[in-house]
N, CA, C and O atoms as a MOPAC input file, in Angstrom:
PM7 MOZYME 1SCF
protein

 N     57.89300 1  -118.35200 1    42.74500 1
 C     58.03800 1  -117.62600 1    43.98100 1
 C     58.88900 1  -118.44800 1    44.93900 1
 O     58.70400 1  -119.66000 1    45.04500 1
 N     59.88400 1  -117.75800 1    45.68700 1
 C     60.72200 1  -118.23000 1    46.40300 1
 C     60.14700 1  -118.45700 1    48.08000 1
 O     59.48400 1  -117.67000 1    48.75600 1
 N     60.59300 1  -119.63100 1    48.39400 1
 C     59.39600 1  -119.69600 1    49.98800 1
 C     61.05600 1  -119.08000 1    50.63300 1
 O     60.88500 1  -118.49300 1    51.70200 1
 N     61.96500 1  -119.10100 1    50.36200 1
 C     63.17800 1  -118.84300 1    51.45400 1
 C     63.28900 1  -116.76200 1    51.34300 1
 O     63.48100 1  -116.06500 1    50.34600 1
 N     63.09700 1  -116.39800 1    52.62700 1
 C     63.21600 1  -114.96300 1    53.02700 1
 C     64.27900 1  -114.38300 1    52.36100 1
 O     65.26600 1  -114.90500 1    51.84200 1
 N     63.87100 1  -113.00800 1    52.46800 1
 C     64.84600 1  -112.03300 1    51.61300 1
 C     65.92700 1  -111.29700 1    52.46800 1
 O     65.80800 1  -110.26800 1    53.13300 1
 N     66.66100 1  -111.84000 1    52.33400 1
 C     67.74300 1  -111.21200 1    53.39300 1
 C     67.35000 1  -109.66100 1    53.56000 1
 O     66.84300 1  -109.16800 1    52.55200 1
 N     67.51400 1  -108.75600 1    54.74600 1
 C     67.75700 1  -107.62600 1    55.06600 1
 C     68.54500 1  -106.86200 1    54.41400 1
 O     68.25100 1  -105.78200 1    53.90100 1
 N     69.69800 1  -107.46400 1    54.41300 1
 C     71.26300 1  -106.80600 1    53.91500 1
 C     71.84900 1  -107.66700 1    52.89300 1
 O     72.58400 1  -108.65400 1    52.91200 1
 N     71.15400 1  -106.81100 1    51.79900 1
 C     71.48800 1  -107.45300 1    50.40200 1
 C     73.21900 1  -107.99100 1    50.45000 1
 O     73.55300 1  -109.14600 1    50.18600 1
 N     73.96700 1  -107.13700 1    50.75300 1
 C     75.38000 1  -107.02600 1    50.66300 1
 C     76.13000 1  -108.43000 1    51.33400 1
 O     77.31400 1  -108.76100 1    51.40800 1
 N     74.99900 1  -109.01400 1    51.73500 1
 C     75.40300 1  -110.07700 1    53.13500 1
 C     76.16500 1  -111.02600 1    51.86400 1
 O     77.24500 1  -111.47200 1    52.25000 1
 N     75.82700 1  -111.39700 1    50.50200 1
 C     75.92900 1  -112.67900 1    49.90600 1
 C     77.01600 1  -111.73200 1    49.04700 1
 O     77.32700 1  -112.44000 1    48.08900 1
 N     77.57200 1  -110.75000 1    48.96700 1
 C     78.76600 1  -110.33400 1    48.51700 1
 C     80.12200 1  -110.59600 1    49.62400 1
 O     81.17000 1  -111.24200 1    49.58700 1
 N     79.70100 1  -110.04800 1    50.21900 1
 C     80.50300 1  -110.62900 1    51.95200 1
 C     80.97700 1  -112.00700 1    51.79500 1
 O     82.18000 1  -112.26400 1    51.84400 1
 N     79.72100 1  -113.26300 1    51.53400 1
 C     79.96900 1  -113.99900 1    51.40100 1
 C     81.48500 1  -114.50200 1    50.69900 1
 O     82.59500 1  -114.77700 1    51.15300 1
 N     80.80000 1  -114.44800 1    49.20200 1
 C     81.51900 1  -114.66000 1    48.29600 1
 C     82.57300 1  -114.31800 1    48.32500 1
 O     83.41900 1  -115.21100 1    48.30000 1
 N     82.98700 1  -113.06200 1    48.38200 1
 C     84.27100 1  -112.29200 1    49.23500 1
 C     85.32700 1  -112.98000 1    49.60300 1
 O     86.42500 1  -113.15200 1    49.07500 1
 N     84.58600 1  -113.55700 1    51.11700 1
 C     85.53200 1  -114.11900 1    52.10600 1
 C     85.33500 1  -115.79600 1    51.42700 1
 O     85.92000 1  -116.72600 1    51.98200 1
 N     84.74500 1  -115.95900 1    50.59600 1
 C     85.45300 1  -117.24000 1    49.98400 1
 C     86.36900 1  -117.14900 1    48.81200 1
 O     86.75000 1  -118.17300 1    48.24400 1
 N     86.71400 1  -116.03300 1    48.45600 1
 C     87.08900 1  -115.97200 1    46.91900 1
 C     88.83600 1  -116.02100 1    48.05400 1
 O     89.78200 1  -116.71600 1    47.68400 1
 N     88.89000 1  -115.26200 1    49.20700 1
 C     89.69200 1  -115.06500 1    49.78100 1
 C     90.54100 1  -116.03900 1    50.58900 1
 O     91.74400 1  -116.11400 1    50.84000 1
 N     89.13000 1  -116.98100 1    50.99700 1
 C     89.80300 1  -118.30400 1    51.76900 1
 C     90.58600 1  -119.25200 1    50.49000 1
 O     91.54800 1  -119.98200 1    50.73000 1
 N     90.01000 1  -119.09500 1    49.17700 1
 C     90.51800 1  -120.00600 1    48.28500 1
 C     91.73000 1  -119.45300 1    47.45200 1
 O     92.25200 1  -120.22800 1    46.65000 1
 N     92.19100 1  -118.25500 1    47.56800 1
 C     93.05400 1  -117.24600 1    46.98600 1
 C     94.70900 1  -117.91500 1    47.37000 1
 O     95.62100 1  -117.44800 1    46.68800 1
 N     95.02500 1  -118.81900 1    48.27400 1
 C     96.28300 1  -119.78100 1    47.88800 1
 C     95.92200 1  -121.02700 1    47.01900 1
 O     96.83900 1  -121.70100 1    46.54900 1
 N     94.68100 1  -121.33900 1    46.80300 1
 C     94.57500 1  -122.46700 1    45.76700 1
 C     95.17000 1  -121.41000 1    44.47200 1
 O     96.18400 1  -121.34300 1    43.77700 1
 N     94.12800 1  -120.80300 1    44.59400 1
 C     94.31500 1  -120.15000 1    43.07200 1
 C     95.37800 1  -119.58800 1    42.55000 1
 O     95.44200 1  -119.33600 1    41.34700 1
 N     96.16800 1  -119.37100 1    43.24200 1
 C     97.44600 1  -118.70400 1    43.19100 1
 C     98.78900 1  -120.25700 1    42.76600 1
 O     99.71000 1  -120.29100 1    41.95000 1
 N     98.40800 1  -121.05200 1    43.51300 1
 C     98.63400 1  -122.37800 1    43.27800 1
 C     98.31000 1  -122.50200 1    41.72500 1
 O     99.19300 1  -122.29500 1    40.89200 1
 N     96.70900 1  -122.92800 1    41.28400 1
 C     96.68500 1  -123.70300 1    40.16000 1
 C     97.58000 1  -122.57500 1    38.94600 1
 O     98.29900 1  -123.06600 1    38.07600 1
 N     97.35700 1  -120.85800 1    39.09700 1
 C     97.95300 1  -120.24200 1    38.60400 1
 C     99.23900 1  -120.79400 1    38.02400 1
 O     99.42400 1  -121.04400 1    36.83300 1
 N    100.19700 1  -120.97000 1    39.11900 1
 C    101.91700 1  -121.09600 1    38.86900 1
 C    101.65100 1  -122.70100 1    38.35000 1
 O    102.26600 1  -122.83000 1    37.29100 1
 N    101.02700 1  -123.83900 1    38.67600 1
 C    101.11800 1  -124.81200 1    37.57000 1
 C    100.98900 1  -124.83000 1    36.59900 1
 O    101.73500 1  -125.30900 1    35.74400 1
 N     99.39700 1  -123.99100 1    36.40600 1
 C     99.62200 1  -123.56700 1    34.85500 1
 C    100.77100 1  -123.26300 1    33.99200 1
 O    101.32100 1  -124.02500 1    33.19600 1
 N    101.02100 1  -122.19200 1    34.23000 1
 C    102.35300 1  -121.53300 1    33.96500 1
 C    103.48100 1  -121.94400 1    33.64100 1
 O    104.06800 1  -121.51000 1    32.65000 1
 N    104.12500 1  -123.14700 1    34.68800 1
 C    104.84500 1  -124.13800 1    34.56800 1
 C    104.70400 1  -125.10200 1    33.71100 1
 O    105.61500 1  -125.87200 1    33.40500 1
 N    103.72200 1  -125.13200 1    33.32400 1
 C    103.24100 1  -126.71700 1    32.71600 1
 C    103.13600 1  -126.74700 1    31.02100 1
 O    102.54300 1  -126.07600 1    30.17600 1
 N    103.95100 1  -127.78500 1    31.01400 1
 C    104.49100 1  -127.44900 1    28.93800 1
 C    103.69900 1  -127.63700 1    28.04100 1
 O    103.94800 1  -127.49700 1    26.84400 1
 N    101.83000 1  -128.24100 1    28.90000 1
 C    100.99300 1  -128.42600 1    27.46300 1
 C    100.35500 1  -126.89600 1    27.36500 1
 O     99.88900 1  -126.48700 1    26.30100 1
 N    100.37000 1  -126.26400 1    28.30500 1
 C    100.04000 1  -125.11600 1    28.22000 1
 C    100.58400 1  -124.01600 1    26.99600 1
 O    101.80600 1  -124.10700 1    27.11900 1
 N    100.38300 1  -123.24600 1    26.12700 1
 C    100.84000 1  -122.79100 1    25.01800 1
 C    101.27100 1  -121.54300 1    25.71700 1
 O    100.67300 1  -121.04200 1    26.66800 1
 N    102.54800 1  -121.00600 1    25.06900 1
 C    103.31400 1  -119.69300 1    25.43900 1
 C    102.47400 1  -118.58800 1    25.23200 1
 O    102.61300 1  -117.55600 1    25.88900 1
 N    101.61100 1  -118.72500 1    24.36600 1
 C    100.87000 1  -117.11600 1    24.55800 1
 C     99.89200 1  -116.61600 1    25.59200 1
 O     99.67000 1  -115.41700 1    25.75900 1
 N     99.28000 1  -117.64200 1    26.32300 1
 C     98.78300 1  -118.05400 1    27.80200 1
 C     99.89900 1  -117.07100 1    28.56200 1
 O     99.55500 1  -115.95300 1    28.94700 1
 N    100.78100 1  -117.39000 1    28.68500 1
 C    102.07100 1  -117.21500 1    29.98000 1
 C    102.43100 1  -116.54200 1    29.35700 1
 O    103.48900 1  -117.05400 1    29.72100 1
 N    102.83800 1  -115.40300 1    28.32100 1
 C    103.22900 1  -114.53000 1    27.68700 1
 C    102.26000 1  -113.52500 1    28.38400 1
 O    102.73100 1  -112.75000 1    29.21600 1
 N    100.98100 1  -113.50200 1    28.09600 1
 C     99.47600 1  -112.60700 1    28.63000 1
 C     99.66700 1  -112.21800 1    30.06000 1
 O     99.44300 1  -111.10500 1    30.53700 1
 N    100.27200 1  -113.66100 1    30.90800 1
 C    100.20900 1  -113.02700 1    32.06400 1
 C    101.60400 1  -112.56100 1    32.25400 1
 O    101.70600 1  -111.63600 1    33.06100 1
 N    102.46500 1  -112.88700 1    31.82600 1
 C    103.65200 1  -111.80900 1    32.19600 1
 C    103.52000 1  -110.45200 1    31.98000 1
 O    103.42000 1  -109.57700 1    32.84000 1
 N    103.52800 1  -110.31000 1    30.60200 1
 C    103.20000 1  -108.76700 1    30.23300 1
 C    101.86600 1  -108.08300 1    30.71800 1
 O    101.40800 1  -107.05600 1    30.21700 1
 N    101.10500 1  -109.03400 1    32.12900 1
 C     99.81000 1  -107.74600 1    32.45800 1
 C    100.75600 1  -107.74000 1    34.01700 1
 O    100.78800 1  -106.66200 1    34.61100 1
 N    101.38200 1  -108.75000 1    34.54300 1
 C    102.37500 1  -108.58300 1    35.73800 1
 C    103.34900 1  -107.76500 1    35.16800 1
 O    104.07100 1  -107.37700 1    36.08700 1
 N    103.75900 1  -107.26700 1    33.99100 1
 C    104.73000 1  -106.41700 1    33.98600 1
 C    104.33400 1  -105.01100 1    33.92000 1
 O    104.89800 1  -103.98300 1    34.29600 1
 N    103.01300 1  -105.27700 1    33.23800 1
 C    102.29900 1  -103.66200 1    33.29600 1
 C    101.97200 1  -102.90400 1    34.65700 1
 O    102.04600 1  -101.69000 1    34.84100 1
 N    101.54300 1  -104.01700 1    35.69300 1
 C    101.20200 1  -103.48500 1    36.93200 1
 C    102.63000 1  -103.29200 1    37.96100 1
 O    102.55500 1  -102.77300 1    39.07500 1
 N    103.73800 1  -103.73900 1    37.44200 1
 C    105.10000 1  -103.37700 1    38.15800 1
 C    105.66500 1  -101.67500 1    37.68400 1
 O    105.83500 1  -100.59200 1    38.24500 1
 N    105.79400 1  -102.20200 1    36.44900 1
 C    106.40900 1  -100.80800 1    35.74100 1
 C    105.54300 1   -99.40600 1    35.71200 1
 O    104.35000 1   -99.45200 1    35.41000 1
 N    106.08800 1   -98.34800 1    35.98800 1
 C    105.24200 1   -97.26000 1    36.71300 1
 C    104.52100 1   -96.06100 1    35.11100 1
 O    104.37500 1   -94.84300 1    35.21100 1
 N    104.25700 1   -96.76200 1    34.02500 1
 C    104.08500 1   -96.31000 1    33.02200 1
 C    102.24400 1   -97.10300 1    32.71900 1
 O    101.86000 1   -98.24300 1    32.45900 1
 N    101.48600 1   -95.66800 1    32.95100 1
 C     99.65700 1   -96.64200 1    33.48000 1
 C     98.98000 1   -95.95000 1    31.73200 1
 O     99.43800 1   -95.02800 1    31.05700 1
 N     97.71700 1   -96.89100 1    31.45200 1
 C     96.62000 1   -95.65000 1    30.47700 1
 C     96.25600 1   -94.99500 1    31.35800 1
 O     96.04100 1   -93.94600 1    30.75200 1
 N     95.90000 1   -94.71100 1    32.82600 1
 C     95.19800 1   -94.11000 1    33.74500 1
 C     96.35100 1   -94.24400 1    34.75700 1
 O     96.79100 1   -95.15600 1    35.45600 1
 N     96.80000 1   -92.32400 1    34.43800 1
 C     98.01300 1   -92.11600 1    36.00600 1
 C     97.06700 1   -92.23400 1    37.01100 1
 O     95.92300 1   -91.78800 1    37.09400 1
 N     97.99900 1   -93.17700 1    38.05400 1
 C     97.70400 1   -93.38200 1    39.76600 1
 C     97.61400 1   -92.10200 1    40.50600 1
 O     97.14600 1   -91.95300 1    41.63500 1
 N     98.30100 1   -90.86700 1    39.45100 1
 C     97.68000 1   -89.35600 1    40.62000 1
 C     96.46000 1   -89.46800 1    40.20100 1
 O     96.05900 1   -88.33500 1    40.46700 1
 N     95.54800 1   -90.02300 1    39.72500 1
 C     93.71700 1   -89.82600 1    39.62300 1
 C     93.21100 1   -90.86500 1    40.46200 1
 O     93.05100 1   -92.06200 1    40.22600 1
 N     92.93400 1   -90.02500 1    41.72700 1
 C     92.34700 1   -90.69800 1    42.79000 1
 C     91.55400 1   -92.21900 1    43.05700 1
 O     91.50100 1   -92.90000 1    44.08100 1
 N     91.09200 1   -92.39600 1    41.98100 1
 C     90.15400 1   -93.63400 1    41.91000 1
 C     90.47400 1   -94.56100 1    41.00400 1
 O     90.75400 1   -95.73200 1    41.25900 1
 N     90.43300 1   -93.99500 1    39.82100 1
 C     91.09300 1   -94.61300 1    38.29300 1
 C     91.96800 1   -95.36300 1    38.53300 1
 O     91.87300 1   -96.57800 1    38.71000 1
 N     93.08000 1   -94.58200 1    38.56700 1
 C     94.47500 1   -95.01600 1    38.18000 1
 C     94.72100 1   -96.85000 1    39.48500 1
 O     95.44600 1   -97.83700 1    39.35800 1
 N     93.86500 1   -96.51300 1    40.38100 1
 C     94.34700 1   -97.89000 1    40.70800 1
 C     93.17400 1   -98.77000 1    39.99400 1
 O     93.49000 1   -99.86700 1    39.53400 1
 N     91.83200 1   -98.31500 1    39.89100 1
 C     91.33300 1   -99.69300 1    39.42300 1
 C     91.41600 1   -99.85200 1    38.04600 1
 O     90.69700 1  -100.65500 1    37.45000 1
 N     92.24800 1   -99.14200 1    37.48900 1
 C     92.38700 1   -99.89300 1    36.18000 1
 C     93.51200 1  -100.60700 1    36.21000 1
 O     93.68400 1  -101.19600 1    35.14300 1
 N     94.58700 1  -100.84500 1    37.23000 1
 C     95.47300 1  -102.22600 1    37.41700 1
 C     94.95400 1  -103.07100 1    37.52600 1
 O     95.35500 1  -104.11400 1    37.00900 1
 N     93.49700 1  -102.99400 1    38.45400 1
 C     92.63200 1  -104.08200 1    38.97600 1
 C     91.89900 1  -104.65500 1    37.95300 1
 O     91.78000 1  -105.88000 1    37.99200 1
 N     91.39700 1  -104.06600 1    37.07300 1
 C     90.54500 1  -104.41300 1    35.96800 1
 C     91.23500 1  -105.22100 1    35.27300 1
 O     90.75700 1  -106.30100 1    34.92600 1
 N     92.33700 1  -104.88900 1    34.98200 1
 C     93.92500 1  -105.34300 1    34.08400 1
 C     94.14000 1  -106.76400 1    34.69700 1
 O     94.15400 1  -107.83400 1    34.08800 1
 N     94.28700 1  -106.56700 1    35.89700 1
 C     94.80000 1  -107.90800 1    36.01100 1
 C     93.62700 1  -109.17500 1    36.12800 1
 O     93.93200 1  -110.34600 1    35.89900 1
 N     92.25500 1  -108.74800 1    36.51900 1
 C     91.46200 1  -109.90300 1    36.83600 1
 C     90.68600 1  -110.25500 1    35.51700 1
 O     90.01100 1  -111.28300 1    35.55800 1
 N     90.70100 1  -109.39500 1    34.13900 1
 C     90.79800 1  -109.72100 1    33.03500 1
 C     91.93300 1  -110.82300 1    32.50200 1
 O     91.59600 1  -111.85900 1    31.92900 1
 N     93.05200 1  -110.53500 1    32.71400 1
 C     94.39500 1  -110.84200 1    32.22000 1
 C     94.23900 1  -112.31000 1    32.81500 1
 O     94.60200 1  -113.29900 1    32.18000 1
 N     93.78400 1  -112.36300 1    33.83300 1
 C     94.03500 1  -113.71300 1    34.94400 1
 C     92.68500 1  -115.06700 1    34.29700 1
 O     92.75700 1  -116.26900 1    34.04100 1
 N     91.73100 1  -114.18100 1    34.25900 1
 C     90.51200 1  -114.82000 1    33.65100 1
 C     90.75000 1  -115.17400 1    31.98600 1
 O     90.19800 1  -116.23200 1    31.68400 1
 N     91.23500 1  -114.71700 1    31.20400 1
 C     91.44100 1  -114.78200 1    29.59700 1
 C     92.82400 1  -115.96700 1    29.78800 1
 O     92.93400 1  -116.87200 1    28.96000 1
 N     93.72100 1  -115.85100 1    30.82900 1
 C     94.85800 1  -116.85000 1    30.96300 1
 C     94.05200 1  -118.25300 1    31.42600 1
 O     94.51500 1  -119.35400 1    31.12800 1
 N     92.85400 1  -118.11200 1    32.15300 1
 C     92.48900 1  -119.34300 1    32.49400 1
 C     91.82000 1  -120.09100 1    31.26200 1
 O     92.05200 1  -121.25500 1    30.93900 1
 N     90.61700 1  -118.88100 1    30.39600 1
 C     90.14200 1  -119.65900 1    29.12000 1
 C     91.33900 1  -120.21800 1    28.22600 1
 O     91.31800 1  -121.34900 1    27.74100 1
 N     92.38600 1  -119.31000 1    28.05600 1
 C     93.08400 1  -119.89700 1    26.99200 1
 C     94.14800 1  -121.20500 1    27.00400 1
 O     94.83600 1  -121.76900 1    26.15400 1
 N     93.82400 1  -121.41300 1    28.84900 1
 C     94.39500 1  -123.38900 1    29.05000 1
 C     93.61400 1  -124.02700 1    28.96300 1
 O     92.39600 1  -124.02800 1    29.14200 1
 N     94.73800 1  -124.97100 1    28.49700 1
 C     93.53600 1  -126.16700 1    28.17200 1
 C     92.49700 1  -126.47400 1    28.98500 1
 O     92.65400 1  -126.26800 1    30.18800 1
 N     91.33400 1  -126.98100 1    28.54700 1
 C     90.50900 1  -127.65900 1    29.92700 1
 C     91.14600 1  -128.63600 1    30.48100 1
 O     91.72600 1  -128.50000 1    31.55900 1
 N     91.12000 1  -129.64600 1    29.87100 1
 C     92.01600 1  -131.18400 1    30.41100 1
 C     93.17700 1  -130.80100 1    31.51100 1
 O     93.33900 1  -131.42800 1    32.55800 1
 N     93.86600 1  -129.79900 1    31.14700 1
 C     95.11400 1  -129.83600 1    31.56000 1
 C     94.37100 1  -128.70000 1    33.40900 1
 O     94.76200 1  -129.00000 1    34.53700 1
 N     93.56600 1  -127.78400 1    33.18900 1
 C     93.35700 1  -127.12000 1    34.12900 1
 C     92.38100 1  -128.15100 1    34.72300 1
 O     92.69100 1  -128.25200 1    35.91000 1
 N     91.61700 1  -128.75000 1    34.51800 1
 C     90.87400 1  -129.42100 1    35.60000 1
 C     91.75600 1  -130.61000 1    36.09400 1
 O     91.71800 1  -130.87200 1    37.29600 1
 N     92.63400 1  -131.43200 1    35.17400 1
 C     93.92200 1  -132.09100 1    36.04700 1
 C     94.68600 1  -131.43700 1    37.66600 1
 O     94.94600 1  -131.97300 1    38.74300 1
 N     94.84900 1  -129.99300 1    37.10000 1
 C     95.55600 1  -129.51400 1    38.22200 1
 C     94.95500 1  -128.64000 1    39.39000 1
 O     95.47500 1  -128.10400 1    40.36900 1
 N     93.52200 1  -128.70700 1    38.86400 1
 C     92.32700 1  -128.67000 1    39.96700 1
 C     92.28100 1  -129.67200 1    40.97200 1
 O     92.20800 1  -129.62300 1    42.20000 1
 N     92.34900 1  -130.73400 1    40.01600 1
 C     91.84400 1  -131.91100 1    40.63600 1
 C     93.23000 1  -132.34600 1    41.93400 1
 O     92.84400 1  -132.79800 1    43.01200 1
 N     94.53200 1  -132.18900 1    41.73000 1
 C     95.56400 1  -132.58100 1    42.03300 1
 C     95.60700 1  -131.31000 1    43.48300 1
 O     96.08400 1  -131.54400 1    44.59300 1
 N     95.03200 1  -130.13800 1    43.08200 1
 C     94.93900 1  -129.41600 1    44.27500 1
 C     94.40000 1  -129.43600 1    45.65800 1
 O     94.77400 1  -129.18900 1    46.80400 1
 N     92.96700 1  -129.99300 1    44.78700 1
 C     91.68000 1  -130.47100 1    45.63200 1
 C     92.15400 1  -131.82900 1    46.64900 1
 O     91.59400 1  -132.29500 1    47.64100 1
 N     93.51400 1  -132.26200 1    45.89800 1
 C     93.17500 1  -133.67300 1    46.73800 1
 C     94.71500 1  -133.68900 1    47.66800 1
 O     95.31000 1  -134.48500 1    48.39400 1
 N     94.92000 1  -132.28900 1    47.13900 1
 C     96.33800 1  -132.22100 1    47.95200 1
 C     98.13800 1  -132.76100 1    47.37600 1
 O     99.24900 1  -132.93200 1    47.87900 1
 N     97.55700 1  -132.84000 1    46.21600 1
 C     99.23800 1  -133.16100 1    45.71500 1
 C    100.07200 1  -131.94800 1    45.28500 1
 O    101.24000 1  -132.09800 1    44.92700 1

């Protein structure tokens, strides 16, 4: 049993998270393009994310954008899959290097 109270507004610790996923969204965008750049990284990594950045440019969807709801979140689905499967498939060594190099400002 938890002695700390139950928030009112469940939604409060989505909020949260939210506005941190948001404050940290130039890191990440950062360690992104090092990745990318970086030659221990294997081409089919950076292949994955080109071709899901090319899917969400080019106006050819599985789910047309005239369907009100769909058609955009399945770009969304697309890409935060695409972005997440690009992060498993770098190396660890090499992504927590350029964590680390972020964190400390280089």
């Amino acid at each position: 049993m938890s002695l700390r109270a139950e928030s009112p507004w469940p939604a409060a610790g989505y909020s949260m998270r939210w506005l941190r996923f948001v404050r940290h969204l130039p890191n990440f965008v950062r360690l992104y393009w090092r990745l990318f750049c970086d030659a221990r990284v294997s081409i089919w990594p950076k292949a994955l994310l080109v071709v899901s950045l090319l899917y969400l440019v080019f106006p050819v969807d599985f789910i047309p954008d005239v369907l009100p709801f769909l058609g955009e979140v399945d770009d969304l689905v697309l890409l935060i899959v695409a972005c997440r499967l690009f992060m498993h498939m770098c190396p660890p060594h090499v992504v927590q290097e350029h964590v680390h190099r972020i964190a400390t400002g280089e």
